[in-house]
N, C-alpha and C positions, 0 to 999 in steps of 0.2 A: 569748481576750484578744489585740489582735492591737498588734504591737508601733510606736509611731509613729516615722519616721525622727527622729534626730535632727539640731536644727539647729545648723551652724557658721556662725560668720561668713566669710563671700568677702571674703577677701585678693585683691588684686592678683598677677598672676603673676608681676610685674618690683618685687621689693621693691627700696627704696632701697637700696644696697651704701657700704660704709665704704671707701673708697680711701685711697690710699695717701698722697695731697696730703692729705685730711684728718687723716690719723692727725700728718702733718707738721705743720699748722696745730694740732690737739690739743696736742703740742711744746713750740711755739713761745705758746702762749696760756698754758698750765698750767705748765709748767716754769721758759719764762723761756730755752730757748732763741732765736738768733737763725732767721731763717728758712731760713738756706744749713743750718747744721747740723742743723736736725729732719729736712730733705729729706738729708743725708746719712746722719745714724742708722738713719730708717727706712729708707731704698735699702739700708744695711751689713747692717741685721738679714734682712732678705730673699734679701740676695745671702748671707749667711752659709747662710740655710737650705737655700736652692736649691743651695747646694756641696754640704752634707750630704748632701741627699737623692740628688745625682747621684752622691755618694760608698757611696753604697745604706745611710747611716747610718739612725736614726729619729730624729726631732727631739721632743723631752717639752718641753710647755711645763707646769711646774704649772701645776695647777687651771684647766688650757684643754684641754687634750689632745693626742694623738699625733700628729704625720701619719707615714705610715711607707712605702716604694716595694714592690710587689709587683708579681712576675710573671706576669700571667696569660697561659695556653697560645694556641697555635694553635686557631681553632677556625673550624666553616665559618660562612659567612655568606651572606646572602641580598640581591640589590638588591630593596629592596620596590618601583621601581617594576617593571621586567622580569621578577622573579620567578628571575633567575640565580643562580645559585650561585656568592661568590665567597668562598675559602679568607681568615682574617683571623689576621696574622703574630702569633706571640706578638708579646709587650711590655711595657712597665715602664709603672705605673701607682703615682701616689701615692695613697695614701686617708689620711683623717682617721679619730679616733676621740673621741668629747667626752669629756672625764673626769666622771668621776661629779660632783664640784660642778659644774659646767658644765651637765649633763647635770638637777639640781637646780635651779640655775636656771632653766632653761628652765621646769619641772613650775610652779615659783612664779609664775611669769609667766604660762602657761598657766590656772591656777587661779586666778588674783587674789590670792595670798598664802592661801589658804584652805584650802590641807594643812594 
């Protein structure tokens, strides 16, 4: 029995991304705020998180997910074009985490609502 690949559909490697002006136009359309204030909310809530995170806190958004800063070690490294060895300093890294509905979402979407 021999097993056939299966077929995905070919996305695009440069999806569209939700910006920051947009989420401020979202705001300003749905809300009802004016436009100076959506572009201030959203810049406060960003700048709010970016403090956090620099303050090494975790930022939870329910039912979105974590981002949270982690340290990862020194480790060596390599230049792929020369093939050198160069040493890569520890350092602080954010990562994300989806939350399980988030993460639920996605499956739904993936599947056509057909779980």
């Amino acid at each position: 029995m021999s097993a056939e690949p299966m077929e995905l559909p070919v996305q695009s490697l440069e999806a569209p991304a939700l910006t920051k002006a947009q989420l401020a136009d979202l705001l300003f359309e749905q809300i009802g705020l004016n436009k100076r204030e959506s572009k201030d909310m959203v810049d406060a809530f960003f700048d709010l998180m970016a403090e956090r995170l620099v303050e090494g806190e975790d930022v939870k958004l329910s039912g979105f997910g974590n981002f949270q800063v982690r340290m990862k070690a020194p480790r060596p490294g390599r230049n792929p074009r020369t093939g050198e060895l160069i040493p890569i300093e520890a350092r602080r890294v954010v990562t994300f985490h989806a939350s399980s509905k988030l993460k639920e979402q996605l499956q739904q979407e993936l599947l056509g609502d057909k779980a």
